[in-house]
C-alpha positions in Angstrom: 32.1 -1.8 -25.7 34.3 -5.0 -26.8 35.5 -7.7 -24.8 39.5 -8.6 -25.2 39.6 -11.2 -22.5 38.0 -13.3 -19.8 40.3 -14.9 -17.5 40.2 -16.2 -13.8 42.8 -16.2 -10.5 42.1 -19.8 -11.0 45.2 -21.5 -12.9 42.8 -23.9 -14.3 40.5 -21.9 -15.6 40.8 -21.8 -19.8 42.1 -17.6 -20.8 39.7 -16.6 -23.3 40.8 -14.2 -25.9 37.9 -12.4 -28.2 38.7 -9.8 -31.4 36.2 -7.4 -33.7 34.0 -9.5 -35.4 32.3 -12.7 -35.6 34.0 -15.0 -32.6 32.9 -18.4 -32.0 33.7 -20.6 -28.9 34.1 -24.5 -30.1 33.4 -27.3 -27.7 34.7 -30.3 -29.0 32.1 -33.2 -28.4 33.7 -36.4 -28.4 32.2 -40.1 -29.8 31.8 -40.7 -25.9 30.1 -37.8 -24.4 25.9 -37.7 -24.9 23.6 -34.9 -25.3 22.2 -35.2 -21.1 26.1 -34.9 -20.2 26.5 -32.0 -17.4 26.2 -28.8 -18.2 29.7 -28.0 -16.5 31.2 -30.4 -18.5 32.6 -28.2 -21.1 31.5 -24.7 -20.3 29.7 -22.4 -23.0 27.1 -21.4 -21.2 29.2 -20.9 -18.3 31.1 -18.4 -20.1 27.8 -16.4 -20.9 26.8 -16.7 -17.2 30.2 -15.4 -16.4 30.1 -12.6 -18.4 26.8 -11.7 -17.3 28.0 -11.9 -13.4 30.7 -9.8 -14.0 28.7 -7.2 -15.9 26.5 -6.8 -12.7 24.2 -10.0 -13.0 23.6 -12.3 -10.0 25.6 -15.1 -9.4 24.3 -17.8 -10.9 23.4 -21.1 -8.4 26.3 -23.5 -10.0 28.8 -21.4 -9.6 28.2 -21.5 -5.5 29.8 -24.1 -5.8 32.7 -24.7 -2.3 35.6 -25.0 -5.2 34.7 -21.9 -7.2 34.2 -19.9 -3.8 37.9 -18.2 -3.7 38.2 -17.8 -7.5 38.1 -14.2 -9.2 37.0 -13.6 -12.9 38.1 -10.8 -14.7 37.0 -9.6 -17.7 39.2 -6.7 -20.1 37.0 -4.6 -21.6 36.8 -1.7 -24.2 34.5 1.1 -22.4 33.4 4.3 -23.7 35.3 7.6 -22.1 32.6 9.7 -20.0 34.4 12.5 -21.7 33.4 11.2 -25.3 36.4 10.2 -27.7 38.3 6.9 -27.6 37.3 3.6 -26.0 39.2 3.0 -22.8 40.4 -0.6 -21.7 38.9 -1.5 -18.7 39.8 -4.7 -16.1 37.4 -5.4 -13.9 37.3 -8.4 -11.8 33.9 -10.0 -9.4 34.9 -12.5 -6.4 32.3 -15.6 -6.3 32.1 -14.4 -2.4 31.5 -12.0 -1.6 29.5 -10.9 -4.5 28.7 -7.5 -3.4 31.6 -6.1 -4.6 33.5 -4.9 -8.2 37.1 -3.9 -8.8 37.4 -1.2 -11.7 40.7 -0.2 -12.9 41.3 1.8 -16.4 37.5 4.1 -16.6 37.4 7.5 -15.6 34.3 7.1 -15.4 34.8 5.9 -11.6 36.5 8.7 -10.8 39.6 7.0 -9.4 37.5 4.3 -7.3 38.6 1.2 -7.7 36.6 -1.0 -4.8 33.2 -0.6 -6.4 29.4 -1.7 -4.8 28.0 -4.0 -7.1 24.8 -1.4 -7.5 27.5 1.3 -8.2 29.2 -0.4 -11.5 25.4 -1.4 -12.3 24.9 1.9 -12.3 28.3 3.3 -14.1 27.0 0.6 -16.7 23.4 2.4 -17.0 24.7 6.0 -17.4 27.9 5.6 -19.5 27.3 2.1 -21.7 23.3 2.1 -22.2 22.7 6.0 -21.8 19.6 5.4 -19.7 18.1 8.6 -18.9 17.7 9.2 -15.1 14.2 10.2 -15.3 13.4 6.8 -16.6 13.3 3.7 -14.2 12.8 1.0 -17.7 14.7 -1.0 -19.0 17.3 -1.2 -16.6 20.9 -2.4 -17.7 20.5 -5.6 -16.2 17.5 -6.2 -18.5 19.3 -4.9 -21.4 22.0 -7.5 -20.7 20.0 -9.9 -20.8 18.5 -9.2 -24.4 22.7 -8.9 -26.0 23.3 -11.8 -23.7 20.9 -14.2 -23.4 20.8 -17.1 -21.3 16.7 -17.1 -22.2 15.7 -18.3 -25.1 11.5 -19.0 -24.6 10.6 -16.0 -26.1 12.2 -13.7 -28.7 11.6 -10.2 -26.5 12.2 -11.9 -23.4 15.5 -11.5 -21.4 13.9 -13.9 -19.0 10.6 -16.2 -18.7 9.2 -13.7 -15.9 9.6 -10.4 -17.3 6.8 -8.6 -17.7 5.4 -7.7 -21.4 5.4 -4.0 -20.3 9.0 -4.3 -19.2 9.8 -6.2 -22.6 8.0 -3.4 -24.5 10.1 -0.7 -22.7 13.6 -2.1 -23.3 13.1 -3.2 -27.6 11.6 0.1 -27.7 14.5 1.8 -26.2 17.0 0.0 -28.0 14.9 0.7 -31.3 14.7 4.6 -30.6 11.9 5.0 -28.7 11.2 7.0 -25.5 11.8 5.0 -22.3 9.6 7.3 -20.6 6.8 7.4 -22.8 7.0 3.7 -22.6 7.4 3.6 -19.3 4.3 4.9 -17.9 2.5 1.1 -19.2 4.2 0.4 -15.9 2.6 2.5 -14.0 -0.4 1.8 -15.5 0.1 -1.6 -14.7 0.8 -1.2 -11.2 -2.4 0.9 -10.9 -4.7 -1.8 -12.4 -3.2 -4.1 -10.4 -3.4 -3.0 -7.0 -7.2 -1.6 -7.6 -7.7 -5.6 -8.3 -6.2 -6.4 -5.4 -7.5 -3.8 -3.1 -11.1 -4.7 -4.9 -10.1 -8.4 -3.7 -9.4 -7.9 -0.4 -12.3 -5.6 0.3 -14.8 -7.9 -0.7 -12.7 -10.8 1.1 -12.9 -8.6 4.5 -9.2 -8.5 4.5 -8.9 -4.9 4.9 -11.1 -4.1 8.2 -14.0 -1.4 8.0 -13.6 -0.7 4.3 -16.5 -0.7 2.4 -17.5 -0.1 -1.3 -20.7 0.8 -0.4 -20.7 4.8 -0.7 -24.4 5.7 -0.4 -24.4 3.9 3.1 -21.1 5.3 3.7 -22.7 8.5 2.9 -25.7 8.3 5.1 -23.4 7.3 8.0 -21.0 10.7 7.9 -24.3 12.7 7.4 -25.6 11.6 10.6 -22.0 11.9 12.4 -21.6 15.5 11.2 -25.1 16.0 12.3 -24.4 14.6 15.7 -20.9 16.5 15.9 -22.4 19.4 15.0 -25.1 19.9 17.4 -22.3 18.7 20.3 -20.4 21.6 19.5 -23.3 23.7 19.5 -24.3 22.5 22.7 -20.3 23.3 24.4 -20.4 26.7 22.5 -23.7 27.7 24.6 -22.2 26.4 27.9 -20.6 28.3 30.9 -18.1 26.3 32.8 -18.5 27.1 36.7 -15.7 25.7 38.7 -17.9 25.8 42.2 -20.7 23.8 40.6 -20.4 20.9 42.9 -20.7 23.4 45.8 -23.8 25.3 44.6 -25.3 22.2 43.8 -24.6 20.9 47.3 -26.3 24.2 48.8 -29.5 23.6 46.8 -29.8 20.3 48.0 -29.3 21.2 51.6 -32.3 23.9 50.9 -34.8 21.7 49.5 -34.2 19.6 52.6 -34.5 22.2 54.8 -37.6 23.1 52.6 -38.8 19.5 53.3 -38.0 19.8 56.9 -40.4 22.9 57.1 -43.7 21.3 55.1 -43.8 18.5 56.9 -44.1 20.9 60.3 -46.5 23.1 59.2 -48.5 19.9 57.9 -48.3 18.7 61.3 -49.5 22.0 62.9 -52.4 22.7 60.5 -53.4 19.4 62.1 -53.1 20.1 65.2 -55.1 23.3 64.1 -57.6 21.5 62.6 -58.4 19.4 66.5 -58.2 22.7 68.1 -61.2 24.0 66.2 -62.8 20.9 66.8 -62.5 21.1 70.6 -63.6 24.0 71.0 -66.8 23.2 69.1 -67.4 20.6 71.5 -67.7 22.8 75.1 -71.0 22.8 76.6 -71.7 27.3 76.7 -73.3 28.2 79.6 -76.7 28.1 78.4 -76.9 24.8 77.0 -75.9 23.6 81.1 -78.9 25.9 82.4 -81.2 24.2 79.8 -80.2 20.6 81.6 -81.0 22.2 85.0 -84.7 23.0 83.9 -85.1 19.4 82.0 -83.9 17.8 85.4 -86.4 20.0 87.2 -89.2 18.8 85.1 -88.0 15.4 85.6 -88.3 15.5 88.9 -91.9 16.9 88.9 -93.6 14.3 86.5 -92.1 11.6 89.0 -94.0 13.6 91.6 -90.5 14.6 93.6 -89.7 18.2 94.5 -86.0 18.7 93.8 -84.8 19.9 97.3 -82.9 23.6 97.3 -80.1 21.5 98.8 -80.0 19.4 95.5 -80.5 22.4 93.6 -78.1 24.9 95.3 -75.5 21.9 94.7 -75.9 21.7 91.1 -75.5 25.7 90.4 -72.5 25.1 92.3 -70.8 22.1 90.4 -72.4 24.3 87.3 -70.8 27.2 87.9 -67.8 25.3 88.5 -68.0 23.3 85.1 -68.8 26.7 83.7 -65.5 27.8 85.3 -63.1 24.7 83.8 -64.9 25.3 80.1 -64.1 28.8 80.1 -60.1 28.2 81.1 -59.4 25.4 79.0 -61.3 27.4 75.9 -59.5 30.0 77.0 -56.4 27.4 76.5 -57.3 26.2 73.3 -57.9 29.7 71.8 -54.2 30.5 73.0 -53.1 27.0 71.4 -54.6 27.9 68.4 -53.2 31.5 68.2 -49.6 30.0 69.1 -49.9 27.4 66.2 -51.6 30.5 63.9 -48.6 32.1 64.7 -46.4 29.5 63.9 -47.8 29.0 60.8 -47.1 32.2 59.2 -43.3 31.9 60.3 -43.3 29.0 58.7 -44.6 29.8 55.9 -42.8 32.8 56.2 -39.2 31.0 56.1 -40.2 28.3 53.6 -40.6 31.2 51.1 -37.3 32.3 51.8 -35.8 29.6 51.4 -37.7 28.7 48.5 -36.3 31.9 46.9 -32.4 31.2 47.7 -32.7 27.8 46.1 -34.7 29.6 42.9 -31.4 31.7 42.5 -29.0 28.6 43.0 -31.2 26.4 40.2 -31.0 29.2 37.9 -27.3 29.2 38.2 -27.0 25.8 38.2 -29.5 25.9 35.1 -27.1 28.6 33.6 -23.7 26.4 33.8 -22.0 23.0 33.8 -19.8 21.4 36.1 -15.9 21.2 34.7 -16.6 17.5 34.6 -19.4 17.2 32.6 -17.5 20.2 30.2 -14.6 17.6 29.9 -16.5 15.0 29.6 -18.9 16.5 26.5 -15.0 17.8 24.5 -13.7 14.0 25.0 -17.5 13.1 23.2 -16.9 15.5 20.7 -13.3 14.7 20.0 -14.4 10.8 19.5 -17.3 12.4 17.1 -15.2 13.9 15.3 -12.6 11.0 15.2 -15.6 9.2 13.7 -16.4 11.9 10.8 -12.7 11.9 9.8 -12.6 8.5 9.5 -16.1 7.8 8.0 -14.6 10.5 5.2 -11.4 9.0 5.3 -13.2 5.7 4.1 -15.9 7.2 1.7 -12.8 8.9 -0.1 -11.1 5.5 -0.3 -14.4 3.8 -1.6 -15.0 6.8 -4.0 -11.2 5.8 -5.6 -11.8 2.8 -5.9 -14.9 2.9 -7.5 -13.4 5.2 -10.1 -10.5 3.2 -10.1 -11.6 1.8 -13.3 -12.4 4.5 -15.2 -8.9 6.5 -14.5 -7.4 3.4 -15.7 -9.4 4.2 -19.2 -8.3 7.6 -19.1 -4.7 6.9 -18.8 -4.9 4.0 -21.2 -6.6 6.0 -24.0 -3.9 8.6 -22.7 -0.9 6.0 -23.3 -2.2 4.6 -26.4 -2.1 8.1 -27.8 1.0 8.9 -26.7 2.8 5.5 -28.1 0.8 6.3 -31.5 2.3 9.4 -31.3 6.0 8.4 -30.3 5.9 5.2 -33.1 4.9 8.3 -36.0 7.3 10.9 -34.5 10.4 8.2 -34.9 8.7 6.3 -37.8 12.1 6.8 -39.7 14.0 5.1 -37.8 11.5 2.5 -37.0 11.2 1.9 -40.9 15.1 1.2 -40.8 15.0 -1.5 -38.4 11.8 -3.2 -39.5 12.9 -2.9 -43.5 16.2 -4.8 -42.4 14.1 -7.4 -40.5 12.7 -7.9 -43.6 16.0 -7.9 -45.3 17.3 -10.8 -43.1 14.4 -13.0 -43.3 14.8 -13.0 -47.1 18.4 -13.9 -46.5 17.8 -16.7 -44.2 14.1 -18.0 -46.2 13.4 -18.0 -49.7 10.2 -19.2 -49.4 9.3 -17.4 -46.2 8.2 -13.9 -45.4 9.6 -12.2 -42.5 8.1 -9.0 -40.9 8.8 -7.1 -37.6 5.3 -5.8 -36.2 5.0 -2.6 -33.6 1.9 -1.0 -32.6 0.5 -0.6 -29.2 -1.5 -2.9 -27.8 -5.3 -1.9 -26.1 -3.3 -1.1 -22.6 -0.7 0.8 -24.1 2.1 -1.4 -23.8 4.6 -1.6 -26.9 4.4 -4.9 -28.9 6.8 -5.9 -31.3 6.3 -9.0 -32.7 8.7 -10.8 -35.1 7.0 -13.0 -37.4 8.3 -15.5 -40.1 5.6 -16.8 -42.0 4.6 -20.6 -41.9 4.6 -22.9 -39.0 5.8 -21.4 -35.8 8.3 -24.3 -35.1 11.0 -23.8 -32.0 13.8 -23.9 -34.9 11.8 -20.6 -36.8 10.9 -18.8 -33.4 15.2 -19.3 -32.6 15.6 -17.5 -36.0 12.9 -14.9 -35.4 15.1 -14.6 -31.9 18.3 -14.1 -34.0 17.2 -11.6 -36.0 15.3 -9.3 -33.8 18.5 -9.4 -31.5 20.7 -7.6 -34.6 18.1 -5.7 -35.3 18.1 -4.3 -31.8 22.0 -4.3 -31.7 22.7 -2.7 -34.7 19.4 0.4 -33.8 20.9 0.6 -30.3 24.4 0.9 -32.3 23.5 3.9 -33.9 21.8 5.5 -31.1 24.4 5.3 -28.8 22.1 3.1 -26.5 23.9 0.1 -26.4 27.7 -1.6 -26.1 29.2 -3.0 -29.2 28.6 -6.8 -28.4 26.5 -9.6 -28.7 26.3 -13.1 -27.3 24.7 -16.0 -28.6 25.0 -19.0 -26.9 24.2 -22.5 -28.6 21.1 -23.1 -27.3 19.8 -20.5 -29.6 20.9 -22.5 -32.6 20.2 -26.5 -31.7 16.8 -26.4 -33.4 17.1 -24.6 -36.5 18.4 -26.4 -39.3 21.7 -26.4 -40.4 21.3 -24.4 -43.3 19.5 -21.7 -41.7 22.2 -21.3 -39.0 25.0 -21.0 -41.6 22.8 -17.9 -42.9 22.8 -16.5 -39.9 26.6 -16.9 -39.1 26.8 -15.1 -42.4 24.7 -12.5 -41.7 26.5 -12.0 -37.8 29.5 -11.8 -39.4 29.3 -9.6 -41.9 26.8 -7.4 -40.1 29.3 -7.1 -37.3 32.0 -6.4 -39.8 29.3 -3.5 -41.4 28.3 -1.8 -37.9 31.5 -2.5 -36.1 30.0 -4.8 -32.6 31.8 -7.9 -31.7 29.2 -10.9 -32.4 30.2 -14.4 -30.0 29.2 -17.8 -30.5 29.1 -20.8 -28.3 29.1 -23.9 -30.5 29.5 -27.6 -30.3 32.1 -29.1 -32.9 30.2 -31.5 -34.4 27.2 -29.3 -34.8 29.2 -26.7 -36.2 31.0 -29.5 -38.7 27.1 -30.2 -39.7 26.6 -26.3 -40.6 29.3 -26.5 -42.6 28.3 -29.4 -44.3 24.5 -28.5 -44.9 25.9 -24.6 -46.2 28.2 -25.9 -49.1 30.2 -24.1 -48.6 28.6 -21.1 -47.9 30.2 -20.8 -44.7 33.3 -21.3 -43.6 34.2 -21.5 -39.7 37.5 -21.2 -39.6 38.2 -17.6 -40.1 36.2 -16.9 -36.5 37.2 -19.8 -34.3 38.9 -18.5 -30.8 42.6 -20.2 -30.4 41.5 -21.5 -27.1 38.8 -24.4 -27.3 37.2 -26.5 -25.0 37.0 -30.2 -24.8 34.9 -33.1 -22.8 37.4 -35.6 -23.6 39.5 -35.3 -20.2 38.0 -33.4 -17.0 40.7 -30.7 -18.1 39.4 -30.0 -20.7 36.2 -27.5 -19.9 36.5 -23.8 -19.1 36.9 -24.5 -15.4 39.9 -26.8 -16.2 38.0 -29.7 -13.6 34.8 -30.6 -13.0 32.1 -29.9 -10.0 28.9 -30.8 -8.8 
């Protein structure tokens, strides 16, 4: 991919025209303008951000700006044909609002569409310009963009300050050769350690309610759940549901009053029984009242009185009279006592029945459950066995996250092996990239050593590390920056992985020294030149007159200066053509 052109539908905005090749964009600094002047003033980095927004990137916040918000930029492009064989030049053009949408006109690789989703040319971009493999979800072509151009310039391997080291592995690897899916899994190995931390975390914190860590107690709970479940649906197995429960137990009740009813009778007759017997004990016989005739006879004789026949005659008379009443009320008592005999034995009689009919209903009722009680013993169960499930539900979540830890060893030892074994399988064309490291640093330092450094680190995660040797000042870690970004460029060339371009804007260069930076404008350009990509500079004028100065000669600007330059001298002059907030 090259870039011919980046214009705007605003008439103000300064056309930018690029060729093969080394291209650098001069801002001329005036005696008047100061370092802290506004970074709209002239526009360099604007053009990067531009670029990047119309390659898929977000908008970036100054550009939201209320007099920017009906302006277009379009940018002409060289793309590769889907079908393989010559570039094809490509317009395509991103609105500042809305920003959701890219027109493409020139690629077949849209297939006629012209009105593109922004997450549509992103992915165009990922398919036909990076080649990113579908099976691989790192580096994304938005992260790659931000490696060939960089508005980031803390860290050499960083597209920006918050990408992860994982994700920074992944995309130098790819671009170097490596297998983005092989790489990739550090991510997911990331992701695991990180949400057994958190999960760990929030367990112990009581964020995550009735999850506990502690499996032995967890253990001991289920066993005695199961154990109760178990003998619950023992106990329904055994049972016979009888619909007319309530009925039978009713009947059994009425019985054992009736039963009740029938005791307390026969108690009362067995005591009237009982005072029978004892009456009739108690009537004088007949000879007991002719023995207290003869003792009154005798009393009357030791007084010296002769009882007179009169007296006597009258007393056999109200004897035989008594005689007469004790017989008919013995005789009365004897019938009582047969009567209540009798009634004795019916009652016992019927209490026995009854006794048996109730035996018959208590074994039934012994024998089944009521449809209530059935219902009420499976909604029991059910609840038991809601509380099993979820006691195993939470001994299985303890039990992975106690061996969270050591599948996080396993697949690390796993990853490590497999990176060893990706970095020896593609050691050739690692050797390339890191023996032209090497090369450049050579160039740039005479007294210097400069190495590029992959290995895998103790998580798995690809490290490359360039390294110039001596102090790590800002100005050496901007030239370590330089140099691993051809590297990359011209590996990703090779392989197909990457478009022919790369943007460096001046920030990159403001702390190395002016000597330095003429070597590596030497080594862009003829590099570029060598591997055919298009390498772009933004540069102040006076800095750039300083390079030239400090090179003697050694380099010389002219050659690669685009027609169009920008100026702070009038509010005109910047690549906006005015200036905003």
């Amino acid at each position: 991919m090259f870039l011919d052109a980046l214009t705007s539908s605003d008439s103000n905005f300064k056309s930018l025209r690029f060729r093969e090749g080394l291209n650098i964009l001069v801002a001329d600094r005036t005696e008047a303008s100061a370092q802290g002047d506004s970074r709209n003033s002239i526009g360099k980095t604007s053009f990067v951000k531009i670029l990047r927004y119309i390659l898929g990137g977000d908008l970036s916040s100054e550009f939201k700006a209320p007099e920017l918000s009906a302006h277009k930029f379009t940018a002409t492009l060289n793309l590769p044909s889907p079908v393989g064989g010559e570039e094809e030049t490509v317009t395509v053009t991103r609105s500042v609002s809305p920003t959701t949408r890219v027109r493409v006109s020139g690629w077949t690789a849209t297939d006629g569409a012209t009105d593109l989703h922004v997450d549509d040319w992103r992915e165009l971009l990922t398919r036909h310009v990076f080649r990113i493999p579908a099976d691989a979800n790192r580096p994304t072509a938005g992260q790659l963009w931000g490696h060939l151009i960089r508005t980031h310039f803390g860290n050499p391997i960083k597209g920006h300050q918050s990408e992860a080291d994982w994700e920074s592995g992944v995309k130098i690897g790819f671009m170097l050769g490596l297998s983005p899916e092989i790489l990739g899994k550090a991510g997911d190995l990331d992701r695991l350690t990180k949400q057994g931390k958190a999960i760990r975390a929030a367990v112990r914190e009581g964020a995550i309610a009735h999850l506990s860590l502690d499996e032995p107690a967890l253990r001991a709970q289920l066993a005695t759940a199961r154990r109760l479940r178990d003998r619950t649906q023992g106990d329904l197995r055994s049972f016979k549901v009888d619909d007319q429960y309530s009925d039978h137990q009713q009947a059994a009740d009425q019985l054992s009053a009736s039963i009740q009813r029938l005791n307390d009778e026969a108690l009362a007759l067995q005591r009237r029984s009982r005072e029978i017997d004892e009456a009739l004990h108690d009537e004088v016989s007949t000879s007991q009242s002719n023995d207290l005739t003869a003792r009154l006879s005798r009393v009357y004789a030791e007084i010296g009185l002769v009882l007179p026949d009169t007296v006597s005659r009258r007393y056999d008379e109200v004897t035989a009279f008594h005689e007469s009443v004790v017989r008919n009320r013995r005789s009365f008592l004897e019938q009582e006592l047969s009567a209540v005999q009798a009634r004795l034995d019916a009652l016992d009689a019927e209490r026995r029945a009854l006794d048996d009919q109730r035996s018959q209903i208590m074994q039934l009722l012994n024998e089944t459950v009521a449809l209530d009680t059935f219902l009420s013993i499976q909604r029991d169960l059910a609840k038991q066995e809601a509380d099993v499930a979820d006691l195993e539900r939470r001994l299985e979540a303890a039990s992975s996250i106690s061996t969270i830890n050591d599948t996080i060893k396993l697949r690390t030892a796993e990853l490590v092996a497999s990176v060893r074994t990706e970095l020896n399988e593609r050691d050739d064309k690692l050797d390339e990239s890191i023996a032209l490291f090497g090369e450049l640093g050579a160039e740039i330092y005479t007294d210097r050593e400069a190495s590029l450094l992959v290995s895998p680190t103790a998580k798995g995660i690809l490290s490359v590390e360039p390294r110039i040797s001596g102090d790590a000042s800002t100005g050496v870690r901007s030239v370590e920056t330089f140099m691993l970004d051809v590297v990359c460029e011209i590996a990703a060339i090779k392989l197909g992985r990457a478009p022919r371009i790369l943007v460096h804007d001046s920030h990159l260069f403001d702390a190395i020294d002016g000597r330095q930076v003429a070597s590596c404008l030497n080594i862009g350009a003829r590099l570029a030149e060598e591997h055919g990509f298009q390498y772009i500079v933004t540069l102040n004028s006076d800095f750039l007159a300083t390079v030239e100065a400090q090179s003697d000669g050694a380099f010389d600007a002219a050659p690669y200066i685009l027609e169009t330059r920008l100026t702070d001298e009038t509010d005109a002059g910047g690549l906006f053509g005015f200036r905003f907030a």
